[in-house]
N, CA and C atoms as an extended XYZ file, in Angstrom:
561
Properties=species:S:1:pos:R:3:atomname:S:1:resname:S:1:resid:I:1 pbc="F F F"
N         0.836       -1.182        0.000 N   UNK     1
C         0.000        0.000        0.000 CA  UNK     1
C         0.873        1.235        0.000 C   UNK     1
N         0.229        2.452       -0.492 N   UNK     2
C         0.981        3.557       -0.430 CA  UNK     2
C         1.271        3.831        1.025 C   UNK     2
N         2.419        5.007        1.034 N   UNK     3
C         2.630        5.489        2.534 CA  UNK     3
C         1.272        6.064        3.413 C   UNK     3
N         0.581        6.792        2.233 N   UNK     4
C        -0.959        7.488        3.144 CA  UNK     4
C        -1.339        6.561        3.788 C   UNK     4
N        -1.594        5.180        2.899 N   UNK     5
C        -2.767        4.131        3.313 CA  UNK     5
C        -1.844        3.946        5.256 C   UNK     5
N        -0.701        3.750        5.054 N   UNK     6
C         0.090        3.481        6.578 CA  UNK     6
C        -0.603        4.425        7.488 C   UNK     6
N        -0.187        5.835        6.734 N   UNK     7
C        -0.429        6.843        7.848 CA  UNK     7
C        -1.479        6.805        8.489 C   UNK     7
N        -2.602        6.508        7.456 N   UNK     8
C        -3.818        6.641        8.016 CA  UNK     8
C        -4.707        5.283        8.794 C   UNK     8
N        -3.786        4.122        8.033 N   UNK     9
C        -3.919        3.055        9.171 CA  UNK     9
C        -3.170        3.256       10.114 C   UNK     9
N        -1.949        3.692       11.013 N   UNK    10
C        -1.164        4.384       11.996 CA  UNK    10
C        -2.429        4.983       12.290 C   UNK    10
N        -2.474        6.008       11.947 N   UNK    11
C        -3.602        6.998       12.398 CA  UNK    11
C        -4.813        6.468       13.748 C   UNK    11
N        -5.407        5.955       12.916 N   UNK    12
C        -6.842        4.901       13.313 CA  UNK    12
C        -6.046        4.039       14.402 C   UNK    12
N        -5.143        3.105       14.285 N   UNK    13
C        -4.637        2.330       15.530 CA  UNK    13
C        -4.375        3.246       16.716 C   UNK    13
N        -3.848        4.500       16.722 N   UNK    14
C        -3.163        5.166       17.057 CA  UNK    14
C        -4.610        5.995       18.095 C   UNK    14
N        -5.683        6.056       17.818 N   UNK    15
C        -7.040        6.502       18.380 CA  UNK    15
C        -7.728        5.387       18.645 C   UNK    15
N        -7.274        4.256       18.841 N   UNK    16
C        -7.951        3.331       19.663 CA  UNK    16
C        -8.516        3.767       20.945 C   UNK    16
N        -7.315        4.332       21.495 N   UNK    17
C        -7.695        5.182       23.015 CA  UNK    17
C        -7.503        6.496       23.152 C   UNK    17
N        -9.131        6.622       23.670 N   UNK    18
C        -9.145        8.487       23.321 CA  UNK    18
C        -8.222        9.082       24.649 C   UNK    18
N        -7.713        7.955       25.299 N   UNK    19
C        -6.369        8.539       26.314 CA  UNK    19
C        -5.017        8.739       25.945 C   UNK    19
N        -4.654        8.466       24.824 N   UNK    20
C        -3.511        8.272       24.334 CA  UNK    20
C        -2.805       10.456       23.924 C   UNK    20
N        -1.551       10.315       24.777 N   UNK    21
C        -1.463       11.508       24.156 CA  UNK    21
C        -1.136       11.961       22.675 C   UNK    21
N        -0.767       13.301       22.303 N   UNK    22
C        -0.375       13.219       20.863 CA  UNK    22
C         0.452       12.927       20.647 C   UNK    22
N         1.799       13.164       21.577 N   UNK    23
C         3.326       12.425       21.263 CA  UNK    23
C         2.702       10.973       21.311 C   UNK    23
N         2.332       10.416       21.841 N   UNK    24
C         1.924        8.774       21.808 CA  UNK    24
C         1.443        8.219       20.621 C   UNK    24
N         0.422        8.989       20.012 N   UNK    25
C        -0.474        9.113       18.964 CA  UNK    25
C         0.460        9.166       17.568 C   UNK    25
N         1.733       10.120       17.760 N   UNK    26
C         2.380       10.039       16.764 CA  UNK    26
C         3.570        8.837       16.370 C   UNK    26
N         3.699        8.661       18.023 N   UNK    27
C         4.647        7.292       17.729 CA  UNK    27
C         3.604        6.542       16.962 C   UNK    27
N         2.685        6.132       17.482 N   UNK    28
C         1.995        4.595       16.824 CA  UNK    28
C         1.865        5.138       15.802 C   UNK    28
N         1.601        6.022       15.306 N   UNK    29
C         1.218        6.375       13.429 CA  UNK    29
C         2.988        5.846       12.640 C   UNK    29
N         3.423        6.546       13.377 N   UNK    30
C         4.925        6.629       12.653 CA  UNK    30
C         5.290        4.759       12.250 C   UNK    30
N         5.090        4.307       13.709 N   UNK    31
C         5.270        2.601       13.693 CA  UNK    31
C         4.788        2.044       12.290 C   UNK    31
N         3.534        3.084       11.886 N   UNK    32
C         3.198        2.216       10.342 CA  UNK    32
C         3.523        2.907        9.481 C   UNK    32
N         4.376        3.563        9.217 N   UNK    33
C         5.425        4.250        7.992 CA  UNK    33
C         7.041        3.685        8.532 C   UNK    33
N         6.903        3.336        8.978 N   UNK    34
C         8.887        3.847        8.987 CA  UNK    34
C         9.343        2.649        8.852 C   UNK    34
N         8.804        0.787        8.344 N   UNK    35
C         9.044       -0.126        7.944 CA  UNK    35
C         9.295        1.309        6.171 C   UNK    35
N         8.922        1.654        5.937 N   UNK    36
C         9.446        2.046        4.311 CA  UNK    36
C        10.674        3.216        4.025 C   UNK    36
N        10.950        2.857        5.710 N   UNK    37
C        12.627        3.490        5.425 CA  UNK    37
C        13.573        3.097        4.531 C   UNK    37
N        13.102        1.465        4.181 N   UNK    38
C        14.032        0.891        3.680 CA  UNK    38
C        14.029        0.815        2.439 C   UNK    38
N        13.121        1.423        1.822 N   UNK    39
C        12.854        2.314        0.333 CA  UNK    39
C        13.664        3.695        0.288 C   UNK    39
N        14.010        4.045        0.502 N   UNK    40
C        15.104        5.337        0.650 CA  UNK    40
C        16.152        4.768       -0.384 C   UNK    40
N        16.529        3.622       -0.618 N   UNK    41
C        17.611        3.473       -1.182 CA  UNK    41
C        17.239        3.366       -2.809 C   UNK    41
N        16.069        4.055       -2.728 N   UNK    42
C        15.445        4.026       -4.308 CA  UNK    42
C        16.438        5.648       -4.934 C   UNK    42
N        16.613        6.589       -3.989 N   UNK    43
C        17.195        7.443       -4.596 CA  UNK    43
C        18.712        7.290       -4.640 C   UNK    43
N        19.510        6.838       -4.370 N   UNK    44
C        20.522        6.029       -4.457 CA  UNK    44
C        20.855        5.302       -5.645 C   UNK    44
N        20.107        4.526       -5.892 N   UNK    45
C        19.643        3.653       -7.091 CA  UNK    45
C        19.860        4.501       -8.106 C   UNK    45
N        18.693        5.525       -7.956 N   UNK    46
C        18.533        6.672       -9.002 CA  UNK    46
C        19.368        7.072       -9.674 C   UNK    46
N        20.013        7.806       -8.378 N   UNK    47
C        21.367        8.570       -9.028 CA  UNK    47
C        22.875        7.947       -9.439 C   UNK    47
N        22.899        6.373       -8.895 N   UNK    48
C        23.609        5.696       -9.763 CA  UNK    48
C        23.528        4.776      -11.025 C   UNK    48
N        22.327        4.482      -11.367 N   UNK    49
C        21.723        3.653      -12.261 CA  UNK    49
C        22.621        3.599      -13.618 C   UNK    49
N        22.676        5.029      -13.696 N   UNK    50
C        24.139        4.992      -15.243 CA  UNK    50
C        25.875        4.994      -14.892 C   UNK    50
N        25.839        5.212      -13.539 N   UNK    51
C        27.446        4.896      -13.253 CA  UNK    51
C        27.747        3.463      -13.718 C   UNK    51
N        29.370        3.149      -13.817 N   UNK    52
C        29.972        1.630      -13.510 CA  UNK    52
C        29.348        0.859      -12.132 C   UNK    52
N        28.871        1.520      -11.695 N   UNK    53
C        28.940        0.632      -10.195 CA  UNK    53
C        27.804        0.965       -9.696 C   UNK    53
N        26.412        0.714       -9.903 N   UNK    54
C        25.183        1.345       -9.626 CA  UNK    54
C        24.708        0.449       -8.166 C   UNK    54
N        24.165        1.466       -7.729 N   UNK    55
C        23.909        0.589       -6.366 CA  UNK    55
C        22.566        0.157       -6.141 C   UNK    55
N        22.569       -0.773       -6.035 N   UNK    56
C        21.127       -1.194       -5.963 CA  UNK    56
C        20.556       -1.273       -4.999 C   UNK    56
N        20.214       -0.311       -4.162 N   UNK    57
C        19.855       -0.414       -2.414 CA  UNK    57
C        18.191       -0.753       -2.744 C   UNK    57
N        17.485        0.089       -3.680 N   UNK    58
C        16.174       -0.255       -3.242 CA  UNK    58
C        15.149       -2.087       -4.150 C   UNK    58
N        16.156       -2.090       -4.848 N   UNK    59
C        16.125       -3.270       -5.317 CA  UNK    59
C        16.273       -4.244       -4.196 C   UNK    59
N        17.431       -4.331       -3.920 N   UNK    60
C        17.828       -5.529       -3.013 CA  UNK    60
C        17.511       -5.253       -1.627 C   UNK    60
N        17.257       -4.368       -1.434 N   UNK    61
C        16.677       -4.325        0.010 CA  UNK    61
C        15.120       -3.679        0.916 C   UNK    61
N        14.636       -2.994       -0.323 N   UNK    62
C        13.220       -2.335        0.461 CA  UNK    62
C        12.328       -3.940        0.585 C   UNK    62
N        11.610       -3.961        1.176 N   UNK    63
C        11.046       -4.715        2.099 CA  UNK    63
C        11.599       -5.945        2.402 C   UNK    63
N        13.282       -5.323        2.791 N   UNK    64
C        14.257       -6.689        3.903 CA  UNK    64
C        14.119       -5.759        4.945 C   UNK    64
N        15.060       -4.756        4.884 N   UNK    65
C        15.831       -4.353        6.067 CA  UNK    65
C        15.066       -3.517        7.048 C   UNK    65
N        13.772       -3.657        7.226 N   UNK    66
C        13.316       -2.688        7.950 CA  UNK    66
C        11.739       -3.355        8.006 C   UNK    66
N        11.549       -4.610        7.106 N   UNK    67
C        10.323       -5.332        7.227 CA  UNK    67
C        10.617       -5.938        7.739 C   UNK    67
N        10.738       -6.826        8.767 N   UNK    68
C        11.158       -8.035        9.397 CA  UNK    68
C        10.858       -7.845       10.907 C   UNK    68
N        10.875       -8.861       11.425 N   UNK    69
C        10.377       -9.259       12.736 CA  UNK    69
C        11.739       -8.394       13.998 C   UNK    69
N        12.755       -8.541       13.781 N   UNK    70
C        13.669       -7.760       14.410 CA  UNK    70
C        13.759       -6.383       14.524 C   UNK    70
N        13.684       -5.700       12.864 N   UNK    71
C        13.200       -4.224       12.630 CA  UNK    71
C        12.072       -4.088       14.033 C   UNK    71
N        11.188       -4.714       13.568 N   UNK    72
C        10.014       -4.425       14.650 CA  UNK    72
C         9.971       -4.454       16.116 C   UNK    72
N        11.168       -5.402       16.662 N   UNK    73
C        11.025       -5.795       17.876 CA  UNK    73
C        12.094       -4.482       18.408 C   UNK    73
N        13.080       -4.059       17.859 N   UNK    74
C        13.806       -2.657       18.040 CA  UNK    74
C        13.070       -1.505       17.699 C   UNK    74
N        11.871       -1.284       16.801 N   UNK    75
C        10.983       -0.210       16.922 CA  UNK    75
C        10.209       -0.298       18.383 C   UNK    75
N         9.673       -1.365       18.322 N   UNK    76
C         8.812       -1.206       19.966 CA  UNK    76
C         9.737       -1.437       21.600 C   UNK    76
N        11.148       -1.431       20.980 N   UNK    77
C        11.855       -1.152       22.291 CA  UNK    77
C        12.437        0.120       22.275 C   UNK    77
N        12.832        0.610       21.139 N   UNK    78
C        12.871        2.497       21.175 CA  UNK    78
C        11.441        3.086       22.090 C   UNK    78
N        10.301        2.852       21.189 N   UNK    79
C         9.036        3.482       21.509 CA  UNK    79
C         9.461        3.353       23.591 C   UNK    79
N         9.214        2.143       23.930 N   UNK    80
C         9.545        1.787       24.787 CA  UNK    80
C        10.083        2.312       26.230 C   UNK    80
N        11.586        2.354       25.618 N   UNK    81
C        12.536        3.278       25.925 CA  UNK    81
C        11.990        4.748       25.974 C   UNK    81
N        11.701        5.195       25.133 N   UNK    82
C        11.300        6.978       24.634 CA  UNK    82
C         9.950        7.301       25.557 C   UNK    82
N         9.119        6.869       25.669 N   UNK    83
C         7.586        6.554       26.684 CA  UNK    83
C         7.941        6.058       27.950 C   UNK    83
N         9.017        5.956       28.771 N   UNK    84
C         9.148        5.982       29.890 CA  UNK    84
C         8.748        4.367       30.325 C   UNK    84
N         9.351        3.726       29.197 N   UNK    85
C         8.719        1.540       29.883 CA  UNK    85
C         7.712        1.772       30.152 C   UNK    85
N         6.741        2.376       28.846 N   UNK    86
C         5.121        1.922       28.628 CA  UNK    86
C         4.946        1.124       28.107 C   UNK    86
N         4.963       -0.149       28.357 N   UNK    87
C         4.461       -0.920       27.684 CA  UNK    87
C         3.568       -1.156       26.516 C   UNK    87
N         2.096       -0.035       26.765 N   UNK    88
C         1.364       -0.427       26.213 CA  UNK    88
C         1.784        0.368       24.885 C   UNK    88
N         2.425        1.214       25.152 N   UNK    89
C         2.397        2.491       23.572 CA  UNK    89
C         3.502        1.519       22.517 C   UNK    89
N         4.515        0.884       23.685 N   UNK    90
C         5.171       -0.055       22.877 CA  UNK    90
C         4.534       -1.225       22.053 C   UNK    90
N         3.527       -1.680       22.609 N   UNK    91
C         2.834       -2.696       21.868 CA  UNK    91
C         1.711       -2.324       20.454 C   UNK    91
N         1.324       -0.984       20.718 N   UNK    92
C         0.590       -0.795       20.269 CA  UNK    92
C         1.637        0.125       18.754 C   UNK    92
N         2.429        0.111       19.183 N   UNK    93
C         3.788        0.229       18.069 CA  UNK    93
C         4.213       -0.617       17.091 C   UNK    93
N         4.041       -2.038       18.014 N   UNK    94
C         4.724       -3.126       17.626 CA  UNK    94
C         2.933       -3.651       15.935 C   UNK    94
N         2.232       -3.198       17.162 N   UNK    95
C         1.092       -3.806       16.637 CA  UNK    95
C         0.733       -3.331       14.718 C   UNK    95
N         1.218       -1.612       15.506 N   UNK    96
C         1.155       -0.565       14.028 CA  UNK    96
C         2.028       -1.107       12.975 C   UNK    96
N         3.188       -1.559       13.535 N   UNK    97
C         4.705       -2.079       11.881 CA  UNK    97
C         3.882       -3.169       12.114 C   UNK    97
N         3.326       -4.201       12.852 N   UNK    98
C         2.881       -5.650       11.623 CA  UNK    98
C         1.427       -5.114       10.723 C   UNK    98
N         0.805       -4.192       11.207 N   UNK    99
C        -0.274       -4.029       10.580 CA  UNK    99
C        -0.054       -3.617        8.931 C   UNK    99
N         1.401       -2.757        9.178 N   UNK   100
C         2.159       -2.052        7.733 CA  UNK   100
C         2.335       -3.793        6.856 C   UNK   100
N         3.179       -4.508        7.405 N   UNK   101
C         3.757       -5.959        6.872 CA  UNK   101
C         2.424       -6.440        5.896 C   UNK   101
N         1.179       -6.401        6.867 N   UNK   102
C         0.106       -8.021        6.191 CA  UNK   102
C        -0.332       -6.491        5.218 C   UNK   102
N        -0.485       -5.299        5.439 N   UNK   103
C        -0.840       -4.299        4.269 CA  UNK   103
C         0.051       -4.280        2.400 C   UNK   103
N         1.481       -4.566        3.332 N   UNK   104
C         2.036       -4.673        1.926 CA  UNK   104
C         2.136       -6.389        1.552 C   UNK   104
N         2.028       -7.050        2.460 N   UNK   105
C         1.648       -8.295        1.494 CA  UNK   105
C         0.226       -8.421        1.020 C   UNK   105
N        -0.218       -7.881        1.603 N   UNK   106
C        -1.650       -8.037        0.604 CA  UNK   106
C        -2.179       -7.248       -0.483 C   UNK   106
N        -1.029       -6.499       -0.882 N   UNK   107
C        -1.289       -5.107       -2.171 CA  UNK   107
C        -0.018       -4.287       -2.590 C   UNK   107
N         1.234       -5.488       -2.405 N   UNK   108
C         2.165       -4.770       -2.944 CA  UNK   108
C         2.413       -4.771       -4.330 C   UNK   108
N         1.518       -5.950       -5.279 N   UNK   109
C         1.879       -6.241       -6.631 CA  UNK   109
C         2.283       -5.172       -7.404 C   UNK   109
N         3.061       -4.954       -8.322 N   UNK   110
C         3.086       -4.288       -9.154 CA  UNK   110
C         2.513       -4.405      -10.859 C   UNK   110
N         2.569       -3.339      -11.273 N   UNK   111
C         1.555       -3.684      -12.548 CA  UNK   111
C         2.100       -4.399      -13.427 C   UNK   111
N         3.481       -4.727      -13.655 N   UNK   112
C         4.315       -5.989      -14.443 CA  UNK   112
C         4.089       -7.183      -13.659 C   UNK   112
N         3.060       -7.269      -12.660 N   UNK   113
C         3.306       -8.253      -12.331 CA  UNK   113
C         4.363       -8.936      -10.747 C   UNK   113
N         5.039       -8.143      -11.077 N   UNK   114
C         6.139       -8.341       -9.567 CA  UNK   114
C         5.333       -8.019       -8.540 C   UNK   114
N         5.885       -9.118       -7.428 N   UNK   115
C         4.926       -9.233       -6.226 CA  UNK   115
C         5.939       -9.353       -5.214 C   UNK   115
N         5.822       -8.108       -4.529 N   UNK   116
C         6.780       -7.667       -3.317 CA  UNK   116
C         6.507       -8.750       -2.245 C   UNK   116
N         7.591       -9.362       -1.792 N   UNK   117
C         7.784      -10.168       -0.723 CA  UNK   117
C         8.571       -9.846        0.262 C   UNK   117
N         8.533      -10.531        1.612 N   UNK   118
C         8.667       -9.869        3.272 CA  UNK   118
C         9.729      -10.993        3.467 C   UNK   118
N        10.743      -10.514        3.698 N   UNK   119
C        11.841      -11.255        4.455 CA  UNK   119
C        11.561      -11.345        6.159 C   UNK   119
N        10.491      -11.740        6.830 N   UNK   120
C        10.404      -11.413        8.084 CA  UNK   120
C        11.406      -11.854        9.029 C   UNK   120
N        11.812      -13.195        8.810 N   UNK   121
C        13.042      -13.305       10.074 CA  UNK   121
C        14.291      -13.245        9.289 C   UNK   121
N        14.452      -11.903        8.317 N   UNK   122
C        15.469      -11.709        8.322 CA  UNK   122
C        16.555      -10.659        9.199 C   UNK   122
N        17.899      -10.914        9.554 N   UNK   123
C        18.404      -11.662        9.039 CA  UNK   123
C        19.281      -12.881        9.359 C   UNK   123
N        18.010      -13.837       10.040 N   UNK   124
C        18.594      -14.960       10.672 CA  UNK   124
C        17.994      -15.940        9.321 C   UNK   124
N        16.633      -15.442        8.686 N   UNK   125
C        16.605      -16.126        7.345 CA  UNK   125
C        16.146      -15.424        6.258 C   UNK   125
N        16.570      -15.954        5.020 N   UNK   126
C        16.085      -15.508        4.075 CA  UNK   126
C        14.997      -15.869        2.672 C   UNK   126
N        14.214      -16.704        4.074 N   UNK   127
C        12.977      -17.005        3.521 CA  UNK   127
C        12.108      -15.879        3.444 C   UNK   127
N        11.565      -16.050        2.025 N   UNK   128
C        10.209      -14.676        1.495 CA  UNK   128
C         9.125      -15.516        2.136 C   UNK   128
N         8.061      -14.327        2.125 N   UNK   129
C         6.996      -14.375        2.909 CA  UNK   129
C         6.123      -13.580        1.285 C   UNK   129
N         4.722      -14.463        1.436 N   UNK   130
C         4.068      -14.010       -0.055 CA  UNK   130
C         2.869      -14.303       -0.254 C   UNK   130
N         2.225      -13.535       -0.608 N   UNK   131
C         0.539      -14.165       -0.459 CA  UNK   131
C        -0.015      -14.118       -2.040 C   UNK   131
N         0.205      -15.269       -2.517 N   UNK   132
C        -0.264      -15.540       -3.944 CA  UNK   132
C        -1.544      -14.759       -4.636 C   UNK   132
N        -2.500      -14.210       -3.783 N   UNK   133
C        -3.595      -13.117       -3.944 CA  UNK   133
C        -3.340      -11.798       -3.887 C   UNK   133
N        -1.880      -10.985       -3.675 N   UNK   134
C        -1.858       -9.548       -3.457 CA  UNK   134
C        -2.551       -9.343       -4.826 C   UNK   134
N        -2.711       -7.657       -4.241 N   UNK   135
C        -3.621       -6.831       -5.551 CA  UNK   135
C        -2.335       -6.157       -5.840 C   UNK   135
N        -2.556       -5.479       -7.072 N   UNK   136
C        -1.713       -4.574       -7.497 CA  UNK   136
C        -1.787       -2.860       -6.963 C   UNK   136
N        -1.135       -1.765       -6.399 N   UNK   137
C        -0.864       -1.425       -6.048 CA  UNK   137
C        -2.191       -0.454       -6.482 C   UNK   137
N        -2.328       -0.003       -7.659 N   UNK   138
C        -3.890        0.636       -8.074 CA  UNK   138
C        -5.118       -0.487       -8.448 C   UNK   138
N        -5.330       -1.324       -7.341 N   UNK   139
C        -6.236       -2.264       -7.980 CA  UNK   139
C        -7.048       -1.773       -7.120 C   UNK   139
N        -8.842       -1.795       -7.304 N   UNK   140
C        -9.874       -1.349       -6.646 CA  UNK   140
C       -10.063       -1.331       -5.517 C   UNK   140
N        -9.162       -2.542       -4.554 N   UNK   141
C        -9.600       -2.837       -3.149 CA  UNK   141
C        -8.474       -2.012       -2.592 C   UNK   141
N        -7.536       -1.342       -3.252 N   UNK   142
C        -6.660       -0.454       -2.566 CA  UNK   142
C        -7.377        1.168       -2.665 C   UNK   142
N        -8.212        1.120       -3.504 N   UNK   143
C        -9.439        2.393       -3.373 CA  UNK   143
C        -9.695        2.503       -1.983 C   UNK   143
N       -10.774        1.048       -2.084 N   UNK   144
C       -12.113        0.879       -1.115 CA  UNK   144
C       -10.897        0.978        0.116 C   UNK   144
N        -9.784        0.540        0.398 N   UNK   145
C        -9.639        0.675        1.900 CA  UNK   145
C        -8.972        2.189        2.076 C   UNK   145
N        -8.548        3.074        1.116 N   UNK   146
C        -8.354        4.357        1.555 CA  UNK   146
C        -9.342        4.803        1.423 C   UNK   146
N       -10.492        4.679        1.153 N   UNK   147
C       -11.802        5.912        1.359 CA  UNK   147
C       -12.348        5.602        2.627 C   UNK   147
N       -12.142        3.953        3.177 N   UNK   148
C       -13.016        3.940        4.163 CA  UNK   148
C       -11.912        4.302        5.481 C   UNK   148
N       -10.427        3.808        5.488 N   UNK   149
C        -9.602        4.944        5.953 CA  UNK   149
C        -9.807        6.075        6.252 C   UNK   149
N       -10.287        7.174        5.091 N   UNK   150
C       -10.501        8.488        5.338 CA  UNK   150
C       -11.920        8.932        5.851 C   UNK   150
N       -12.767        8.119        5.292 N   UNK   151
C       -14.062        7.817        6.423 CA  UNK   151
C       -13.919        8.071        8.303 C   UNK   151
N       -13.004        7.159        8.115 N   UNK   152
C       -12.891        6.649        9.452 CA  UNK   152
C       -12.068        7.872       10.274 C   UNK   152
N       -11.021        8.380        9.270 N   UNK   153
C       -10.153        9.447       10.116 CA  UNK   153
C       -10.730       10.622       10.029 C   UNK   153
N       -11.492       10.792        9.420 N   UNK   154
C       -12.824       12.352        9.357 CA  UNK   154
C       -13.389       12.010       10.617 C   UNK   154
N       -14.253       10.850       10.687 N   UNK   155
C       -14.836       11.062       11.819 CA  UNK   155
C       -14.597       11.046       13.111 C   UNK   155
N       -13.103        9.873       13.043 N   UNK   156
C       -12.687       10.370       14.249 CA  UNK   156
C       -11.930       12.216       14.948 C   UNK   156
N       -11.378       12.824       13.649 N   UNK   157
C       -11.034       14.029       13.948 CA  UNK   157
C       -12.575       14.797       13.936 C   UNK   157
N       -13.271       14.576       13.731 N   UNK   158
C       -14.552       15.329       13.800 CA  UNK   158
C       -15.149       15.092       15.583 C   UNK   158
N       -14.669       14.017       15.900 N   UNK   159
C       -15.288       13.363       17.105 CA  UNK   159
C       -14.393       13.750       18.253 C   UNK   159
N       -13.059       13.494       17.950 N   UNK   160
C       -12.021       13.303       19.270 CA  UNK   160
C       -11.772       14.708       19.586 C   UNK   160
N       -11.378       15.557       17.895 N   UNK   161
C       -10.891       17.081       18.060 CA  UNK   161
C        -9.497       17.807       17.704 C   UNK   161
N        -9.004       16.270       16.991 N   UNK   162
C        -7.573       16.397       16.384 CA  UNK   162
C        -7.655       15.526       15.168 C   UNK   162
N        -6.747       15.529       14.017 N   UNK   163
C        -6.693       15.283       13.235 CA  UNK   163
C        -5.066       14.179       13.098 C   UNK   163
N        -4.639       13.748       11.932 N   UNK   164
C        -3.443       13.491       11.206 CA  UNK   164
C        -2.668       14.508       11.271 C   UNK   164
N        -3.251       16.149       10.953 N   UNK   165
C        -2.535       17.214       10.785 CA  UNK   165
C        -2.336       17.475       11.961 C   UNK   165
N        -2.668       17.324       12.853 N   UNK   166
C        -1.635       17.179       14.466 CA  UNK   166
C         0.105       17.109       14.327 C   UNK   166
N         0.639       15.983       13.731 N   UNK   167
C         2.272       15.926       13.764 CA  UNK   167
C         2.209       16.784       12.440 C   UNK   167
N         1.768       17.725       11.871 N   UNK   168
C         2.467       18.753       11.135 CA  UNK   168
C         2.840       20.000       11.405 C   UNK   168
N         1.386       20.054       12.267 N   UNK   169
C         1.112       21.612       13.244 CA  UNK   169
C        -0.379       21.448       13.713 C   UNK   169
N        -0.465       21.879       15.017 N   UNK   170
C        -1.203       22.693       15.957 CA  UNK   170
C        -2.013       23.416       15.304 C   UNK   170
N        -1.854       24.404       14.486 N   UNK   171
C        -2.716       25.582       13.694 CA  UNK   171
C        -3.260       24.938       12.993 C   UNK   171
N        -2.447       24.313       12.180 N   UNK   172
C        -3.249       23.757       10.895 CA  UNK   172
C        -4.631       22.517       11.077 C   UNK   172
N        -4.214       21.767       12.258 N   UNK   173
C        -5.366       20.478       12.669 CA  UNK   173
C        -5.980       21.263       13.625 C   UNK   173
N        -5.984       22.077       14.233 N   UNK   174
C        -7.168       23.349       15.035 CA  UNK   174
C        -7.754       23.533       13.685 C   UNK   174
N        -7.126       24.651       12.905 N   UNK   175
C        -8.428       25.055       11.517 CA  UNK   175
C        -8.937       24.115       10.532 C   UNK   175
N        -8.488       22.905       10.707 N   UNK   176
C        -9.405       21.754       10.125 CA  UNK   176
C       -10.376       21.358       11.447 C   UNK   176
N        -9.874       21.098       12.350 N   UNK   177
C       -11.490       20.629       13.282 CA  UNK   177
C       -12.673       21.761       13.456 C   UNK   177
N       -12.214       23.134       12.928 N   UNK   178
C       -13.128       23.644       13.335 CA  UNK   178
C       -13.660       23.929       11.637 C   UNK   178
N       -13.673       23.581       10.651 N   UNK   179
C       -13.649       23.612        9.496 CA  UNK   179
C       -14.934       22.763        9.281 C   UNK   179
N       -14.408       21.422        9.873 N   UNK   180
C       -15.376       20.115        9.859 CA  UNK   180
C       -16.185       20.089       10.748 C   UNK   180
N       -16.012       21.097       12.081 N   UNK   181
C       -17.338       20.923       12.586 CA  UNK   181
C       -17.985       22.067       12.739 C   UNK   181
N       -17.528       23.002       11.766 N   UNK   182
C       -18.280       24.218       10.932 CA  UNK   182
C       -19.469       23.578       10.261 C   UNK   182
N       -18.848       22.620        9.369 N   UNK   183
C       -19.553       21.627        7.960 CA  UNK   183
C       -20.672       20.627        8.737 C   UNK   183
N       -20.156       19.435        9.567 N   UNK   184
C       -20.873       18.602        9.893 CA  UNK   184
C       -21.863       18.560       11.687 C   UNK   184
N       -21.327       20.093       12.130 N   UNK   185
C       -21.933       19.965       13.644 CA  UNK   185
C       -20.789       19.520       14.601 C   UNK   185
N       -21.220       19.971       15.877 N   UNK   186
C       -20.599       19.688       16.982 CA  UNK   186
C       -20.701       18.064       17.492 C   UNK   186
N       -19.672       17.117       17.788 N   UNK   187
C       -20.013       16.198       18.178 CA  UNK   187
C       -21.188       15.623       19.535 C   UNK   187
């Protein structure tokens, strides 16, 4: 799935509990983007592709080095660490990067056909992980789950009183809640 579809699944996990603060709120969102750190090495790639010696970082490595069961178990011991040995923000971290994993195995295809696979216990192995049914990356059911995504994150920023635009700025997710409940009423 694209990065939005993360954010905004982050998002939604991330408002499970209307106790959760916003630094909290932003860890668990982040937990479901930052497995696609390991796509970074696409610009790398880029800019060597016509040298002698082109590097192939996002080839050979976006969804190894940062999809896997270890990646994850060191994201929810940072969170961890950073939240004062909360357990729960850690889990609910841990919970956000596998939710990213079964998202891109189930809709990472690409339109040639190539079907992105999960090295999860790498790198103790380098067995792929693959679900013979992914969709392709613009196939319809990757629509239907970002509209009902954005469904879901309207109403919860319509409801709770903060938005996604929270980790951008303060101003900006204030003049959207009061925007939307200009439009749709007070909760």
């Amino acid at each position: 799935m694209s990065p939005i579809n993360h954010i905004l699944t982050g998002w939604v996990i991330a408002n499970a509990s209307a106790s959760f603060t916003c630094r909290e709120r932003i860890a668990i969102t982040l937990a479901c983007v930052i497995p696609d750190l390991d796509g970074l090495g696409l610009i790398a790639e880029f800019l060597t592709k016509s040298s002698d010696n082109p590097l192939m970082w996002w080839s050979k490595y976006h969804h190894v080095l940062a999809h896997n069961l270890l990646f994850g178990l060191l994201l929810a011991l940072t969170v961890y660490l950073l939240f004062k040995r909360n357990w729960l923000i850690a889990a609910f971290a841990f919970f956000s990067f596998h939710l990213h994993l079964i998202e891109d195995l189930i809709s990472g295809r690409q339109s040639d056909g190539h079907a992105w696979t999960i090295q999860y216990m790498y790198p103790f192995s380098n067995q792929e992980w693959l679900w013979n049914g992914q969709w392709e990356l613009d196939a319809w059911p990757n629509f239907v789950v970002v509209i009902l995504l954005l469904l879901l994150t309207f109403h919860l920023a319509w409801k709770r009183g903060y938005s996604p635009l929270e980790m951008i700025s303060k101003r900006v997710d204030e003049a959207f809640i009061v925007s939307l409940r200009e439009r749709f009423g007070r909760p």
